[in-house]
NUVO-334516 format. One record per residue (C-alpha): residue number from 1; x, y, z. Coordinates in steps of 0.05 Angstrom, whole numbers, plus 32768, in hexadecimal, padded with zeros to 4 digits. Last residue first. Example, Ala and Ser with C-alpha at 12.3 -4.5 7.8 and 13.67 -1.06 7.14 Angstrom:
<rs>
+-----+------+------+------+
: num :   xx :   yy :   zz :
+-----+------+------+------+
:   2 : 8111 : 7FEB : 808F :
:   1 : 80F6 : 7FA6 : 809C :
+-----+------+------+------+
</rs>
This chain:
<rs>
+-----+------+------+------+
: num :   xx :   yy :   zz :
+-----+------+------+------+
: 353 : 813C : 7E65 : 8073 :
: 352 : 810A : 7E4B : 8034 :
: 351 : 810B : 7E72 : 7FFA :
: 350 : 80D3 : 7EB1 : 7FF7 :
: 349 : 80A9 : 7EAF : 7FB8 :
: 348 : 8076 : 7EE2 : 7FD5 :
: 347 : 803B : 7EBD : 7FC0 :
: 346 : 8066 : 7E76 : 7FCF :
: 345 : 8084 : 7E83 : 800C :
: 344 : 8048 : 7EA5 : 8026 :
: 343 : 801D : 7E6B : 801C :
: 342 : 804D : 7E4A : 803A :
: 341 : 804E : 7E63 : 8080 :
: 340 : 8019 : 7E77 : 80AA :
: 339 : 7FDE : 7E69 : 8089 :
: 338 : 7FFE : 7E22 : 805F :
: 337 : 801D : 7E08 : 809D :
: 336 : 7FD6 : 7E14 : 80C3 :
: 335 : 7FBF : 7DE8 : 8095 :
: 334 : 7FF1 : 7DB4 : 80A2 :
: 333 : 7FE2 : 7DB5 : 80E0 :
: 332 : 7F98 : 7DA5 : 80D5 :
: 331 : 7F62 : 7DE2 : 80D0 :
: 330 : 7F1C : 7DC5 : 80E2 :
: 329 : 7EF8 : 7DFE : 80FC :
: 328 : 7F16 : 7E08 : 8148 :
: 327 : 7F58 : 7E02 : 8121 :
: 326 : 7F4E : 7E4A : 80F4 :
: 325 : 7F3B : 7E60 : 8130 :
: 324 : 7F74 : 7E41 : 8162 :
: 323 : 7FA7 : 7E5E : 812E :
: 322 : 7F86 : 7EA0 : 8123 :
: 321 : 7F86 : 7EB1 : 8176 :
: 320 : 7FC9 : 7E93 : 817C :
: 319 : 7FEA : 7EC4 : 8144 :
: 318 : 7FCA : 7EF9 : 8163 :
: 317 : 7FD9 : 7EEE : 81AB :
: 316 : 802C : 7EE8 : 819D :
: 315 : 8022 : 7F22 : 816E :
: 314 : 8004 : 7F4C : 819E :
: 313 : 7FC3 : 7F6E : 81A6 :
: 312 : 7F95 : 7FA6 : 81A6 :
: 311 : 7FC7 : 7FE5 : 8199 :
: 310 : 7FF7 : 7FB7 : 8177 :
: 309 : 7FD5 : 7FB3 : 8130 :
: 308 : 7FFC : 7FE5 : 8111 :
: 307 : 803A : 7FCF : 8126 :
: 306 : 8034 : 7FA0 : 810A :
: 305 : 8003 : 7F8C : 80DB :
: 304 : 8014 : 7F3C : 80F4 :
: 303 : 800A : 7F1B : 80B0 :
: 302 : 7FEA : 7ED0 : 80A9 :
: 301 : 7FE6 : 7EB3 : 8056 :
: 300 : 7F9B : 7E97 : 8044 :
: 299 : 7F94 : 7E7D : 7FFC :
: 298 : 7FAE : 7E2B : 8011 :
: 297 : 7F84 : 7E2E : 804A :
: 296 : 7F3C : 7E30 : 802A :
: 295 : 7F28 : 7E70 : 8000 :
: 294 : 7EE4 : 7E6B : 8016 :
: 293 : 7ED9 : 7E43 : 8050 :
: 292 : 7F1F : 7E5D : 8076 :
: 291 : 7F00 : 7EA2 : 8067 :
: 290 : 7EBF : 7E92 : 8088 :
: 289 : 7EDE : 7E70 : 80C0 :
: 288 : 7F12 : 7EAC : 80D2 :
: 287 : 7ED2 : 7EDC : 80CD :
: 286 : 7EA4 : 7EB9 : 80FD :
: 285 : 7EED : 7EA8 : 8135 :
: 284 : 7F05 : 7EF2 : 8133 :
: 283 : 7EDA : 7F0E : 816A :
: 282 : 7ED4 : 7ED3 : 818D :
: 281 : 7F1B : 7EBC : 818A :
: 280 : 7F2C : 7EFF : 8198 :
: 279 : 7F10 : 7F01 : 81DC :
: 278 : 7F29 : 7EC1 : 81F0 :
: 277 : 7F73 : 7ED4 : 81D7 :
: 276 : 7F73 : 7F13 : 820C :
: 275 : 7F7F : 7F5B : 81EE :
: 274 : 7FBB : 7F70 : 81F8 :
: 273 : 7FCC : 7F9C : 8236 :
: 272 : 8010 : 7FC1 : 8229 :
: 271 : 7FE8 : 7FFD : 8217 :
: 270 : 7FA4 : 8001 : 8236 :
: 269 : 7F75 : 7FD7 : 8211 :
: 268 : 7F53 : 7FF6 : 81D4 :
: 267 : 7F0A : 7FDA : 81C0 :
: 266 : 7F04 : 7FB9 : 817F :
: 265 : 7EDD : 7FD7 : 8149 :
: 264 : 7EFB : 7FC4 : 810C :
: 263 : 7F1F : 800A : 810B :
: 262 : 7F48 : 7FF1 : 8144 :
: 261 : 7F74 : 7FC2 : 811B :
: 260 : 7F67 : 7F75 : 812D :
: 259 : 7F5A : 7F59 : 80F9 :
: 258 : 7F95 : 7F7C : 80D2 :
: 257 : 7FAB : 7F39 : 80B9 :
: 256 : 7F88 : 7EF4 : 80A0 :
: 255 : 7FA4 : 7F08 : 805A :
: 254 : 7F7D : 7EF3 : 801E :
: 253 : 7F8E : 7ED3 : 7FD9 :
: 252 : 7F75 : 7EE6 : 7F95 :
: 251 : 7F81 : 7EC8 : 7F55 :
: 250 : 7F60 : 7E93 : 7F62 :
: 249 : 7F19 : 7EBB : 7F51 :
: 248 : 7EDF : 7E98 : 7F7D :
: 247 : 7EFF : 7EB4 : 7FB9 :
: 246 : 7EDB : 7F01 : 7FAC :
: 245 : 7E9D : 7EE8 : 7FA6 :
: 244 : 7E9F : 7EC4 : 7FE7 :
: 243 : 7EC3 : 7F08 : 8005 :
: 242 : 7E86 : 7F2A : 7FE5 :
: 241 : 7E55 : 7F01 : 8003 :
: 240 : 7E76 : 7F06 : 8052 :
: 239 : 7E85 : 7F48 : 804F :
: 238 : 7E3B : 7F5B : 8047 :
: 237 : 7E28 : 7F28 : 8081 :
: 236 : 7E59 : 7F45 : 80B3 :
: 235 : 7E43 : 7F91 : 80A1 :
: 234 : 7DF5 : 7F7F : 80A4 :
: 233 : 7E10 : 7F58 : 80E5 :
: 232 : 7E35 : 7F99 : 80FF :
: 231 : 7DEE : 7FC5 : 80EC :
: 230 : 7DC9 : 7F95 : 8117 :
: 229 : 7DFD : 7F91 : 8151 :
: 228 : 7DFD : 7FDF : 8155 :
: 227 : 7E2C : 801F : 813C :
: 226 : 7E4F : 7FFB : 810E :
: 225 : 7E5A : 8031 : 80E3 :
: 224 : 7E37 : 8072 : 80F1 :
: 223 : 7E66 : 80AC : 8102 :
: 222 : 7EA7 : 808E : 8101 :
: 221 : 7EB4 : 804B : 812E :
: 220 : 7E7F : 8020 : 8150 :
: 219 : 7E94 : 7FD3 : 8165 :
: 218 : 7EA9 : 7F93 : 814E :
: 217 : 7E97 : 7F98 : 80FF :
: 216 : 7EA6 : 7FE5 : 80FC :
: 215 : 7ED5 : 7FE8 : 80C5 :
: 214 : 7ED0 : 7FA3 : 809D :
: 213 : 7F18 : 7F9B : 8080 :
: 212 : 7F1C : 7F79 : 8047 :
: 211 : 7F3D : 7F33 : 8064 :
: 210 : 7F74 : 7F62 : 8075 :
: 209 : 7F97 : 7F68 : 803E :
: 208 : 7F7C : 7F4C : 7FF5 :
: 207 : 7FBB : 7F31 : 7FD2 :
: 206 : 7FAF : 7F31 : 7F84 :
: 205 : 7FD3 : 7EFE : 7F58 :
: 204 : 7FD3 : 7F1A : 7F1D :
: 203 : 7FC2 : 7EED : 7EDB :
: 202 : 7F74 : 7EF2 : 7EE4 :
: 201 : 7F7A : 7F3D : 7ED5 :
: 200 : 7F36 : 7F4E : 7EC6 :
: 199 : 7F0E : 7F23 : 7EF6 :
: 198 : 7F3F : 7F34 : 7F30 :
: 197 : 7F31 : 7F7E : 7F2B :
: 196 : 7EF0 : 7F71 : 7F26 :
: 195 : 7EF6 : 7F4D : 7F66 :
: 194 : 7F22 : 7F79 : 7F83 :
: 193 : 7EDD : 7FB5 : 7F78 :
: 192 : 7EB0 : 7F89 : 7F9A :
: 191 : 7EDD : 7F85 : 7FD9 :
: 190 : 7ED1 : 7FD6 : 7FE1 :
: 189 : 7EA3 : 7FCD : 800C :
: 188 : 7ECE : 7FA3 : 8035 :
: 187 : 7EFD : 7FDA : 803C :
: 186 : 7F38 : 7FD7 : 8016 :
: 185 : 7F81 : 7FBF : 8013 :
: 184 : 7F94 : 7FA0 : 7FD7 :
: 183 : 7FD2 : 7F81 : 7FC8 :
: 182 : 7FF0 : 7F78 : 7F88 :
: 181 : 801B : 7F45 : 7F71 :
: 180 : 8054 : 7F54 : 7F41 :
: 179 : 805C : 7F1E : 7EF9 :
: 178 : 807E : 7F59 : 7EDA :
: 177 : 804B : 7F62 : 7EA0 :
: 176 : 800C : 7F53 : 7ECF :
: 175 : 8029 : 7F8B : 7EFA :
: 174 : 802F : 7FBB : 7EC0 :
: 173 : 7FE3 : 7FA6 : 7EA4 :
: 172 : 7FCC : 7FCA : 7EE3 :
: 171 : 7FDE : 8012 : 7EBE :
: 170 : 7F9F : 8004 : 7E99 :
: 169 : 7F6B : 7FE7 : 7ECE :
: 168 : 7F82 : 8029 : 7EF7 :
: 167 : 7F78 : 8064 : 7ECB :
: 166 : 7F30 : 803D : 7EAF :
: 165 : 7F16 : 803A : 7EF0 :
: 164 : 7F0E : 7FF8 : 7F19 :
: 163 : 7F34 : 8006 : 7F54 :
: 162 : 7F2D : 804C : 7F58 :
: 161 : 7EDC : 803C : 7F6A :
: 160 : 7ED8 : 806D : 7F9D :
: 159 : 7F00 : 80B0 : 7FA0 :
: 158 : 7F45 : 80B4 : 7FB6 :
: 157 : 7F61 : 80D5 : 7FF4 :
: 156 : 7F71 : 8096 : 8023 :
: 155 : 7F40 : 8080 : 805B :
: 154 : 7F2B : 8095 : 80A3 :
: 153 : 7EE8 : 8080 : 80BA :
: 152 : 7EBB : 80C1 : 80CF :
: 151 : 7EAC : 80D3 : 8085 :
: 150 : 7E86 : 808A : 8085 :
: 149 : 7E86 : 807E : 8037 :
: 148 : 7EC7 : 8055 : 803F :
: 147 : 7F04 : 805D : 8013 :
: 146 : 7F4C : 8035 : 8015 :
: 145 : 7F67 : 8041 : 7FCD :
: 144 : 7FAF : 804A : 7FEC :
: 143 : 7FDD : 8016 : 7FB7 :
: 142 : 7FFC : 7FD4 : 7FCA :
: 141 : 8034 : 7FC1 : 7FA1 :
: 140 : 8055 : 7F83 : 7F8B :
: 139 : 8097 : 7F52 : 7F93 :
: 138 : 80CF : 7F78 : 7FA7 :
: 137 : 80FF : 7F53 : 7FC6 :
: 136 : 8134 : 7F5C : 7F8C :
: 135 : 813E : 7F9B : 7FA6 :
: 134 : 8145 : 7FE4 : 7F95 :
: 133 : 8140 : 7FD6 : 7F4A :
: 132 : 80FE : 7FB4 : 7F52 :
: 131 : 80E4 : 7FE9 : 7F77 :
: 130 : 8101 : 8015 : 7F36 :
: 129 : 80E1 : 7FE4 : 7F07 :
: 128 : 80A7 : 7FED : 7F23 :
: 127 : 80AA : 803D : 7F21 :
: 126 : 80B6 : 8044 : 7EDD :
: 125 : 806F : 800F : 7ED0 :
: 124 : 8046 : 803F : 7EFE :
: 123 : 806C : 8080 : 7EE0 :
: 122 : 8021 : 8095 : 7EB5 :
: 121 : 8005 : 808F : 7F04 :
: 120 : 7FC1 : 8070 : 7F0A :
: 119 : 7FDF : 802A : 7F11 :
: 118 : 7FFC : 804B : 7F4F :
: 117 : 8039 : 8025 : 7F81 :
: 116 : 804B : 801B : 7FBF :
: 115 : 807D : 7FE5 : 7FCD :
: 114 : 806D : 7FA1 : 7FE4 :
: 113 : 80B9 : 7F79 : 7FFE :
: 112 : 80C2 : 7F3D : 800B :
: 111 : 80EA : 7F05 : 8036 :
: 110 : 8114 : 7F36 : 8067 :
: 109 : 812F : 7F04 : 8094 :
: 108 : 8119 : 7F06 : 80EA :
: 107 : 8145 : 7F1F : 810B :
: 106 : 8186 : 7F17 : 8134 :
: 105 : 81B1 : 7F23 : 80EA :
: 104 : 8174 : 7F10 : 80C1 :
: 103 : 815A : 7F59 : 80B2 :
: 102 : 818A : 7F9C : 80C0 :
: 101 : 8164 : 7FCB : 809B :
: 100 : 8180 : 7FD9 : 8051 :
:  99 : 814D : 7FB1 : 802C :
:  98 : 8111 : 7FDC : 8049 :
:  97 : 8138 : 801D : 8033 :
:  96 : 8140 : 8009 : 7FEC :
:  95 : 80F4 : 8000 : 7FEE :
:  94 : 80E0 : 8044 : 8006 :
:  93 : 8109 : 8061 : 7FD7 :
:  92 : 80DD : 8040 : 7F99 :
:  91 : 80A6 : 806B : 7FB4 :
:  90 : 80CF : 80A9 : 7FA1 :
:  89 : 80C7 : 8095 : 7F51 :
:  88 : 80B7 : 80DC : 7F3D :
:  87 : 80D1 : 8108 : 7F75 :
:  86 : 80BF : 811A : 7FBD :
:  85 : 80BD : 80D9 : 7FFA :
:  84 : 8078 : 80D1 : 801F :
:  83 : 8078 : 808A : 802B :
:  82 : 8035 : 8079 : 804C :
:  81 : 804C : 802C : 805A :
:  80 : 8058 : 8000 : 802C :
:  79 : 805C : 7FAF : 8047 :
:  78 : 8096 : 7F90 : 8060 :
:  77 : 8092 : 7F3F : 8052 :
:  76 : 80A9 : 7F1A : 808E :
:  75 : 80DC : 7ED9 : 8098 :
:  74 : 80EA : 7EA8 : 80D1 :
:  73 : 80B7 : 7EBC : 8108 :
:  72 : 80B7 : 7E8A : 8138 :
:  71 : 8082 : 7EAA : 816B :
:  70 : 80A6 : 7EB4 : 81A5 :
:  69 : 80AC : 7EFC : 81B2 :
:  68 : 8089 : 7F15 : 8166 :
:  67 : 8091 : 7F5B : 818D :
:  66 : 80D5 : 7F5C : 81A1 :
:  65 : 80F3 : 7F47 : 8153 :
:  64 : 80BC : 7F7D : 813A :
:  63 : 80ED : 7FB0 : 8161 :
:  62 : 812A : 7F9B : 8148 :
:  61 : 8110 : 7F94 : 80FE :
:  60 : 80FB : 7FDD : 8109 :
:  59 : 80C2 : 800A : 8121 :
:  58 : 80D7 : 8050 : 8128 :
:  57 : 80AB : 8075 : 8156 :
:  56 : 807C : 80A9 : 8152 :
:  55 : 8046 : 807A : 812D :
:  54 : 8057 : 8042 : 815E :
:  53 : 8037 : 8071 : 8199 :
:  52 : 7FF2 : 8085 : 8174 :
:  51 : 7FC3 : 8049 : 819C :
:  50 : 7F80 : 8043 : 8178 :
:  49 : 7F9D : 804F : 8132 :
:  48 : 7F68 : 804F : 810D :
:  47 : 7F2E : 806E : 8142 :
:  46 : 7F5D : 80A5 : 8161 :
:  45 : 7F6A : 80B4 : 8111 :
:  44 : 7F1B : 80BB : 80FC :
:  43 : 7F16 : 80DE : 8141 :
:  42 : 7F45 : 8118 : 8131 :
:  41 : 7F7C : 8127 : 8159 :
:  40 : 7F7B : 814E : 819F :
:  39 : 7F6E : 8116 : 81CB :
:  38 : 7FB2 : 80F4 : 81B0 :
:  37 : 7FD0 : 8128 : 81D2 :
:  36 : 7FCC : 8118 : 8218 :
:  35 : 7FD7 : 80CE : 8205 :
:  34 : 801C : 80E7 : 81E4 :
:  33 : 8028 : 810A : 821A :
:  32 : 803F : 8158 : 8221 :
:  31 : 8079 : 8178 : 820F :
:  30 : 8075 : 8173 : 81C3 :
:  29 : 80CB : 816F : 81AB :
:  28 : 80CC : 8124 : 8193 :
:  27 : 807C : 8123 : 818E :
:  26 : 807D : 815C : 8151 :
:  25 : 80B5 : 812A : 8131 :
:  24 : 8085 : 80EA : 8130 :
:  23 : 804B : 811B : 811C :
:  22 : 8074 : 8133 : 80DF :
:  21 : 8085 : 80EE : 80CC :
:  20 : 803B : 80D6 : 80C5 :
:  19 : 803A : 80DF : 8079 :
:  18 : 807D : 80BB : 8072 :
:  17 : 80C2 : 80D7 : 805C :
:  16 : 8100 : 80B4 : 8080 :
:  15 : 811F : 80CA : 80C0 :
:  14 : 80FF : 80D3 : 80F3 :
:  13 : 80B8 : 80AC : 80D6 :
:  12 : 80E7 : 806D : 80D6 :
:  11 : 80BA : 803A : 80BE :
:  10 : 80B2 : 7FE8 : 80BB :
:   9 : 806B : 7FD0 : 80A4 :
:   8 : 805F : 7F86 : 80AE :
:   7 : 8035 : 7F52 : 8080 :
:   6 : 8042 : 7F0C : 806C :
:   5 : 8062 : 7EFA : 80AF :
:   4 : 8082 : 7EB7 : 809A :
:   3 : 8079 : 7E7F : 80D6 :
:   2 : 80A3 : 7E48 : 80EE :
:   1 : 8084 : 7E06 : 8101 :
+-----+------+------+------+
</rs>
């Protein structure tokens, strides 16, 4: 079997505009180490990013071709990533640049691209058709509406409940026009909010990322969250009603990525150490089977996060961690077909390679 990544982030902070770009230069010239410095940044980052050395570097189709190693990657879908470009339609840039990298010569292909993207914004439909005008990849947006409540947990300037103001239900109608995806990435309190998101625009297919991600369900991060087993299960079992909720809407399919970014809760090994495949499994193994109840394999598409998620694992470890899972409860080969390769295909409507 052959595999579709259904979510990567490729950046060039040296040379392209991103939030984190003036970090990646400040390293080039700072004479210390980076794991000196790291000590110096604010906890709510130390805790999201666990490991700050692929935010200073550029991380390109070569370099995702050394991590996936020898998992048969055949085709990935590049996700946005904090493009930070000046002008009306700058988010649109971010896109052109994705299609120029060198994908499919000794790489994997390019099969998709998500651009960024604000229903808010009174350019939301201009800029759509620009991302669509900078490649005929482009398939949907994801837009930065990322809150938690937790002040320690890092999230994305915006207030709560973006996703179902007024602003944003209206400029939505432009994806629904265009026949674009959207993808949401939230925290899993926010999960509430996709589904009414879902329940008024039955016609877009919505893309929630990282099965909602449940800050602090392995282990303490920010100032309260997660800070015992008993608040963790209140946090487990929360998640767990409003993802059912959530996958009674077929609009809506999830991706089994990000599980394994630090701001879950995992402990961070020392680089170059992944975290073993045992260990996941039993972290991962309650919230896999859940979601594999709920939306069943054929709503389920597998995405690496890299390099995001590299500071506790690998690709190679990931991918078997989610596989023997999702097969521990019942998942057949052709189910794992479905998780790790078709499903993909056909949300992102990538052609067979």
């Amino acid at each position: 079997m052959t595999v579709v990544d259904a979510h990567i982030h490729q950046w060039d902070p040296l040379t392209t505009p991103r939030e984190f770009s003036g970090l990646a230069k400040l390293f080039r010239y700072l004479p210390i180490p980076v794991d000196v410095a790291k000590r110096f940044a604010p906890r709510r980052d130390r805790e999201f990013v666990g490991d700050p050395e692929p935010f200073i570097h550029p991380y390109l189709p070569a370099d995702y071709r050394g991590d996936a190693g020898d998992v048969p990657v055949e085709a990935i879908v590049h996700i946005e990533v904090e493009w930070s470009g000046k002008g009306r339609l700058a988010a649109a840039n971010e896109t052109r640049w994705v299609a120029s990298l060198p994908f499919g010569v000794d790489t994997p292909a390019l099969g998709a691209i998500v651009g960024a993207g604000d229903p808010t914004s009174p350019l939301f439909a201009e800029l759509l058709d620009a991302h669509h005008s900078a490649s005929p990849l482009f398939r949907g947006i994801r837009t930065r509406v990322e809150y938690h409540s937790d002040s320690g947990i890092r999230g994305h300037n915006r207030p709560p409940g973006v996703l179902t103001s007024k602003p944003f239900l209206d400029g939505f109608a432009a994806l629904a026009e265009r026949k674009l995806s959207f993808e949401a990435w939230v925290y899993s309190h926010q999960i509430p909010e996709v589904t009414a998101l879902a329940r008024r625009y039955p016609d877009v297919s919505i893309v929630l990322n990282h099965l909602g991600t449940p800050a602090g369900i392995f282990g303490p991060v920010g100032k309260n969250t997660g800070k015992n087993p008993s608040t963790r299960r209140e946090l487990f079992l929360r998640w767990r009603d409003d993802l059912t909720d959530l996958a009674t809407h077929p609009n809506v399919v999830a991706k089994i990525s990000g599980l394994m970014m630090p701001i879950l809760g995992h402990p961070v090994p020392p680089r170059g150490e992944p975290t073993p495949v045992p260990v996941l499994i039993e972290r991962l193994s309650p919230m896999l089977t859940h979601a594999l109840d709920v939306f069943g394999s054929d709503r389920l598409l597998w995405g690496s996060n890299f390099p995001v998620d590299k500071a506790i694992t690998s690709i190679g470890n990931a991918a078997e961690a989610i596989a023997t899972a999702l097969t521990e409860h019942g998942a057949d080969a052709a189910a794992l077909e479905q998780v790790f390769r078709t499903n993909a295909q056909r949300m992102y409507r990538i052609e067979d390679f």
